[in-house]
C-alpha positions, 0 to 999 in steps of 0.5 A: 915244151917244158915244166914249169920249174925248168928254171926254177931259182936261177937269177937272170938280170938282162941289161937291155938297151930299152923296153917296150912300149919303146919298139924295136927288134933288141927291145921286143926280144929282150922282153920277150925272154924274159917273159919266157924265162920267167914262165920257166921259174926263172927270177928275172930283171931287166935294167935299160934306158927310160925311152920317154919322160912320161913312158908314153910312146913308142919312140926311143929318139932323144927328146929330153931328159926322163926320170928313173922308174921301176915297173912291172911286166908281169913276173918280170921287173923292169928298171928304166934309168933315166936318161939325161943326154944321148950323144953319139947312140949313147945314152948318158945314164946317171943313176947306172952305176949305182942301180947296177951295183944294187941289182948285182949285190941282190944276188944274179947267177947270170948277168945277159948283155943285149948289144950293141949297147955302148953304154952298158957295155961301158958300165960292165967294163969299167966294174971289176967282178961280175957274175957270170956273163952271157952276150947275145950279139944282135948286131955288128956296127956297120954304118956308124964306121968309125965310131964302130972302130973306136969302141971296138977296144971296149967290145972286145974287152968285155967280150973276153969276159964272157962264158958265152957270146950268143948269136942269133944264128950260125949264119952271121958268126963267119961275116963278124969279125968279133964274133970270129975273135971269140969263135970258142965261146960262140953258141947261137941262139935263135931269137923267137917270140910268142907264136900263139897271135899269129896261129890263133889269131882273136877276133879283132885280127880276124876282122882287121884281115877282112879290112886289108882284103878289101883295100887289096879289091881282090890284086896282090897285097904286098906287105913291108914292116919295120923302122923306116931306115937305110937298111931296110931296103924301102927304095928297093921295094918301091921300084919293085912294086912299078913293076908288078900290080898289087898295092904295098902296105908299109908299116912302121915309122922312120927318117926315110918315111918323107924321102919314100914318099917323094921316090913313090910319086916320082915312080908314079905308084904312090896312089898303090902305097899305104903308109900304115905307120904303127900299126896295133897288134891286132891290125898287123896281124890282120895284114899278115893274114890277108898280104900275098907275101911279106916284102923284106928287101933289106941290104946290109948285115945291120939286118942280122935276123928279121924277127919279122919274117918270122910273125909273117911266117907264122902267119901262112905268109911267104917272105921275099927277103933278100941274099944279104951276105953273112946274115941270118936273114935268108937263114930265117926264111929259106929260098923255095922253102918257105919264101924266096931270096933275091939278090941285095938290092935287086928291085927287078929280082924283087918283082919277079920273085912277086911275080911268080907268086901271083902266077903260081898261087898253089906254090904260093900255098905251099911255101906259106905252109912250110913258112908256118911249119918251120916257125912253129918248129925253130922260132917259138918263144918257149923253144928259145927260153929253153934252149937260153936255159940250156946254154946257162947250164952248159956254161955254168957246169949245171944240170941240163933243164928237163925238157918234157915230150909235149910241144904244144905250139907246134901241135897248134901249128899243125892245124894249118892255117885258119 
């Protein structure tokens, strides 16, 4: 996509919430970036919360205080601050103050907020200069209401300060009411990741697909991946599934993980579900591979994008996501383009978009196709590095990076799907 010096000296320190091996979609496209920028020739740090005391695990629940550690991810330098409370979502960090103003005083050309963040946001408003400063918008506050409303002050304080408020799509700047204070400052910014696992799959994903083509015993294999939380839509897809044949593969853990377990039995489908829980890279790739289609009946704007969709969609996987309003989900993955869009919430719409899939296996290959096409195009991890690193420029009154003429993740694309 680039030369190698496109980023060539430019210092970049993100202030991220947590880091893998802690999962979550913030975490995964913090270091994803990164990692980009850092390809590019950018000098890059990250500073977040220490998810664990051990750095074990991929939780990042409060389970106790953890020390203050510093690592490597490759090129990139990872500072994890310990955290010594959580109160609210917000973690108590001591030593943030001073390792914040030690990275700042090493010198940063742009300093890149990932929100919502409470506790660094807090920390940058309270410090009187900074450098320039960048904030990709994740997310609005939509369940936590009122603690939404009280902070919002302090959003919008820092927010003011910014060059550049990034969003994950043009879809959902109309529905946030900050992002629409800040409208003139707004860019969007697509979040993407490393394609190449899902276009070239390896050898242990290959083998894992003939291993989910088996459980499936030749019906439809339904798949639904992520935290198991109220705005995922897990009771929806449950519904949905007593009303077509096939089984249902749920990866990921959560606190709704017991409930739904309980809601298939009364539904009379849990001997059709499996409770995969974290599931290796390799193995999930697998699942992508050999799934009818990807399930995705989230149900508020807390889903702003769904970095899912996109691993499915790179994959050859039609996704079945969901019409929620002011939300980059249906903008990720396009209704009879790549997938289809069903009403929030609509277990019977979800069934029958499975259905027609089922019924239709040439459509299904056609939209799985165009799905793979459109990820390599919009969603890899080198196109949205470079387009960070012209949104710098652009801000900053500098030289547009130099983009050169090859593309290769899309060349792999258009070798369809193994």
């Amino acid at each position: 996509m680039s030369g190698p010096s496109a980023g060539a000296g430019l210092r970049v320190l993100h202030l991220g919430k947590f880091y893998p091996p802690a999962s979550g979609g913030m975490e995964g496209h913090v270091q994803t970036l990164a990692r980009a920028q850092a390809e590019l020739g950018a000098q890059v740090e990250v500073l977040c919360a220490n998810h664990s005391a051990d750095g074990a695990g991929t939780s990042h629940e409060f389970h106790g205080r953890s020390p203050t550690r510093e690592d490597w991810d490759g090129p990139v330098r990872v500072v994890r601050l310990g955290r010594a409370a959580s109160v609210a979502r917000m973690d108590v960090m001591p030593d943030l103050p001073g390792v914040l103003r030690r990275a700042l005083a090493r010198g940063v050309d742009v300093l890149h907020l990932h929100t919502p963040n409470p506790s660094m946001l807090l920390a940058l408003d309270v410090a009187p200069r900074l450098p320039p400063l960048f904030i990709t918008h994740h997310s609005d506050v939509i369940r936590q209401r009122v603690a939404g409303a009280l902070f919002r002050p302090f959003e919008a304080l820092l927010y003011a300060r910014a060059r550049r408020v990034l969003a994950t799509s043009e879809a959902y700047v109309p529905g946030s009411p900050l992002l629409r204070t800040f409208r003139s400052r707004v860019r969007a910014l697509p979040l993407g990741i490393d394609l190449t696992p899902y276009l070239q799959p390896s050898a242990e994903a290959l083998a894992a697909e003939t291993r989910w083509r088996a459980q499936a015993s030749g019906g439809p294999l339904w798949l639904m991946v992520g935290r198991l939380v109220y705005y995922k839509g897990l009771f929806t897809a449950l519904e949905a599934l007593s009303r077509v044949p096939g089984r249902l593969v749920v990866v990921g853990q959560g606190p709704l993980e017991a409930e739904g377990r309980e809601r298939a039995r009364a539904l009379g489908v849990e001997d059709r579900v499996t409770w995969a829980g974290y599931l290796p890279p390799d193995a999930l790739t697998g699942a992508y591979r050999a799934a009818t289609a990807l399930w995705f009946p989230s149900n508020a704007r807390s889903e702003a994008y769904g970095l899912s969709q996109v691993e499915a969609m790179a994959s050859g996987l039609p996704v079945l996501n969901t019409a929620i309003p002011h939300s980059g989900v249906p903008w990720v993955s396009r209704h009879e383009e790549t997938g289809l869009t069903v009403p929030v919430g609509d277990a019977p719409a979800l069934a029958i978009a499975a259905r027609r899939l089922v019924e239709d296996p040439g459509f299904a290959k056609r939209l799985g196709h165009a799905a793979r096409e459109r990820a390599a195009a919009e969603f890899g991890h080198d196109v949205m590095a470079m387009r960070s690193l012209s949104l710098y420029a652009e801000a900053l009154g500098r030289p547009a990076p130099v983009v050169e003429a090859e593309a290769p993740v899309t060349q792999r694309a258009a070798a369809g799907r193994a």
